[in-house]
Each structure stands twice: as structure tokens, then as C-alpha cells.
C-alpha positions, 0 to 999 in steps of 0.5 A, spaced: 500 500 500 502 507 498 504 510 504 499 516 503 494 511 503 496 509 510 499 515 513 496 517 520 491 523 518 486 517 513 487 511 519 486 518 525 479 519 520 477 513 519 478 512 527 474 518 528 469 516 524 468 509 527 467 512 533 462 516 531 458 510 528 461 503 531 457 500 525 458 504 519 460 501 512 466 502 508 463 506 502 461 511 506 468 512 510 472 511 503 467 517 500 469 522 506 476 520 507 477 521 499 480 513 498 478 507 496 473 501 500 479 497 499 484 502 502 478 504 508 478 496 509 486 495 510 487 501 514 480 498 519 484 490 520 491 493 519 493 499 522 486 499 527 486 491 528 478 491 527 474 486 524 467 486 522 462 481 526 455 480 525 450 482 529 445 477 529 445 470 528 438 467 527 437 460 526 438 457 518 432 451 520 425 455 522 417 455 519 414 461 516 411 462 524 417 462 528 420 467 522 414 471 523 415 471 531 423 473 531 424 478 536 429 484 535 434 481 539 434 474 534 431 470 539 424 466 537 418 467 542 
């Protein structure tokens, strides 16, 4: 990666915006810091050791009732 890309004033942007939004995505960050989700994403995992996790997980195997009743945390009622 060229070092303009992964100089500290994109990784501090990137960071400040991160803490802004926890959940933000990497086309907007990229959009605002002026380079490319690739970049964006290098920057998150390398330079902020950051990964993206899943919030929810809901079960693969469930009938059309259970899907109709899943509550805002993923837990079947």
C-alpha cells in the first residue's frame, strides 16, 4: 500500500469516524476520507486491528411462524 494511503491523518479519520458510528460501512468512510473501500478496509484490520462481526445470528432451520415471531434481539418467542 502507498504510504499516503496509510499515513496517520486517513487511519486518525477513519478512527474518528468509527467512533462516531461503531457500525458504519466502508463506502461511506472511503467517500469522506477521499480513498478507496479497499484502502478504508486495510487501514480498519491493519493499522486499527478491527474486524467486522455480525450482529445477529438467527437460526438457518425455522417455519414461516417462528420467522414471523423473531424478536429484535434474534431470539424466537
Amino acid at each position: 500500500m502507498p504510504v499516503t494511503i496509510t499515513d496517520n491523518k486517513h487511519v486518525e479519520n477513519i478512527h474518528a469516524m468509527l467512533k462516531e458510528n461503531h457500525s458504519i460501512m466502508c463506502k461511506p468512510i472511503a467517500a469522506e476520507v477521499g480513498i478507496s473501500t479497499t484502502s478504508v478496509f486495510h487501514n480498519l484490520t491493519e493499522h486499527l486491528g478491527k474486524r467486522k462481526v455480525y450482529t445477529k445470528w438467527i437460526p438457518q432451520c425455522l417455519t414461516e411462524d417462528q420467522c414471523a415471531t423473531i424478536s429484535n434481539d434474534g431470539r424466537v418467542e
